[in-house]
KOLTOR-606072 format. One record per residue (C-alpha): z, y, x. Coordinates in steps of 0.25 Angstrom, whole numbers, plus 2048, in hexadecimal, padded with zeros to 3 digits. Example, Ala and Ser with C-alpha at 12.3 -4.5 7.8 and 13.67 -1.06 7.14 Angstrom:
81F7EE831/81D7FC837/
This chain:
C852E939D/C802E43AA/C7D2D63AB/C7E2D43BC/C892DB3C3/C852E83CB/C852E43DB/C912E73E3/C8C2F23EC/C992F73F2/C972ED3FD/C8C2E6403/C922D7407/C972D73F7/C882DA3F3/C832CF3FC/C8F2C33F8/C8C2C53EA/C7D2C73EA/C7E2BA3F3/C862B43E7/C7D2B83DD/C712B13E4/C782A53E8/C7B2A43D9/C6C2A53D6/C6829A3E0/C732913DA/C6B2943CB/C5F2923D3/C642853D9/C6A2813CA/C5C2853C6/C5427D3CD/C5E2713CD/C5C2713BD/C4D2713C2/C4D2643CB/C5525E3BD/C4C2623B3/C4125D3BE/C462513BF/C4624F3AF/C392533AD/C342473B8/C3D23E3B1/C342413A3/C282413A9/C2D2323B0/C2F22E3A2/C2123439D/C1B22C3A8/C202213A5/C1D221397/C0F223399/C102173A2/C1620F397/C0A21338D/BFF20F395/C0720239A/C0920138B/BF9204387/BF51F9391/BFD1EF38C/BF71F137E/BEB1EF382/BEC1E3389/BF11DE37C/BE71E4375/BDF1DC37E/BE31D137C/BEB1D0389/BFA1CF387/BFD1CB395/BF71D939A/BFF1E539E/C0C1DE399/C171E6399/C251E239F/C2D1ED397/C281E9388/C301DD383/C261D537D/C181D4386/C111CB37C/C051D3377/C0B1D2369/C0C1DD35E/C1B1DC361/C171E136F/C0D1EB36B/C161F335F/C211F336D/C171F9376/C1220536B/C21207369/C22209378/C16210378/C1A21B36D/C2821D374/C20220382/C1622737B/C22231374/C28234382/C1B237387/C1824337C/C2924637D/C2324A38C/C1825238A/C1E25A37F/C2A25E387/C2826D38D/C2A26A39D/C2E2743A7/C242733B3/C2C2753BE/C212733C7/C1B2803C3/C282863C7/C2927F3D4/C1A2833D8/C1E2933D5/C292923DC/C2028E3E8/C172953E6/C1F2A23E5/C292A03F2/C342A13E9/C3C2953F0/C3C29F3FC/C422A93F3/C4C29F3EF/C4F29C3FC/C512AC400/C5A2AE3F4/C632A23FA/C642A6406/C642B5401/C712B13FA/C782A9404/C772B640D/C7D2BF403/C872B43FE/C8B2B240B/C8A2BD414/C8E2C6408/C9C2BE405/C9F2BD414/C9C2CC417/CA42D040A/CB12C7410/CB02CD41E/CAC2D941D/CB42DF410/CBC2D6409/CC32D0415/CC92DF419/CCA2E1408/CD42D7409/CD92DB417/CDD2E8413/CE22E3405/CEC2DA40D/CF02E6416/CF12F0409/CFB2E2402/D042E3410/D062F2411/D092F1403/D122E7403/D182F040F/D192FB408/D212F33FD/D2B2ED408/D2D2FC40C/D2F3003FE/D382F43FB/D412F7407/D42306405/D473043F8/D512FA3FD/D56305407/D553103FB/D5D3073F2/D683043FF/D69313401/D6A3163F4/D7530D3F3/D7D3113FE/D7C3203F8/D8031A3EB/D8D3133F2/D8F3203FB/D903283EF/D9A31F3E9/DA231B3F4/DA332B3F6/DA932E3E7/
């Protein structure tokens, strides 16, 4: 069992329009692809906002437990905390804080990321935009031209001389219908001839 279908090679114009299918296909995954890409990209900044800002919120966090271990509750108070008094009640808020950050935190570096960097530098680095860019305008020239050529220069008279080949039988058909008509009248008159002789 063959999985792709053997290339039309009994015209040139076919070939063309459905290689030309084929790769404007393949740029439309390719464009899907990179589409799911730019998503996935735009998740992974969306972690690493969130990491950031966890970190930032530890050492907000640190700073202000140490001003009250120093003896300075009015130091690095923070606005988001609903009681800035320097008391235990503060303090057991801010290690609950602290272990919720702290679990994001190892949530992100465990997580296995795709570095799309990488990809982004072989792709450079290799030219292979430009081969992207060839097979786009590769298979706009054959989807095109191929289609266009395929109308104009063979189906166009395909159809042309199927019309022709309907008229001359429905033609034929009238002459067939009227020679039976004159075939049945003659065959009547005998019939009544013969009669009318008796």
């Amino acid at each position: 069992m063959k999985f792709f279908p053997l290339p039309p090679t009994d015209n040139l114009y076919k070939f063309m329009a459905i290689t030309g299918s084929w790769l404007m296909t393949l740029v439309v995954a390719l464009f899907m692809f990179i589409g799911y890409i730019n998503h996935d990209m735009e998740r992974l900044s969306e972690e690493h906002s969130n990491y950031m800002f966890s970190k930032k919120k530890i050492r907000e966090i640190e700073k202000r437990r140490e001003s009250i271990a120093n003896g300075k509750p009015r130091e690095n108070v923070l606005s988001w905390i609903p009681v800035s008094d320097g008391s235990e009640r503060e303090l057991t808020f801010l290690r609950e804080v602290k272990s919720r950050h702290k679990e994001l935190i190892s949530e992100y570096k465990d997580k296995n990321r795709i570095n799309y960097a990488e990809w982004f530098d072989l792709v450079e680095a290799t030219g292979a935009t430009w081969f992207i860019y060839g097979i786009i305008a590769i298979g706009w020239f054959c989807f095109y031209f191929g289609f266009r050529g395929w109308y104009t220069k063979v189906q166009k008279h395909s159809d042309e001389s199927l019309l022709h080949d309907v008229k001359i039988k429905e033609l034929t058909i009238k002459q067939l219908q009227s020679e039976i008509a004159l075939t049945k009248r003659s065959s009547r008159a005998r019939f009544s001839r013969r009669k009318f002789n008796r």
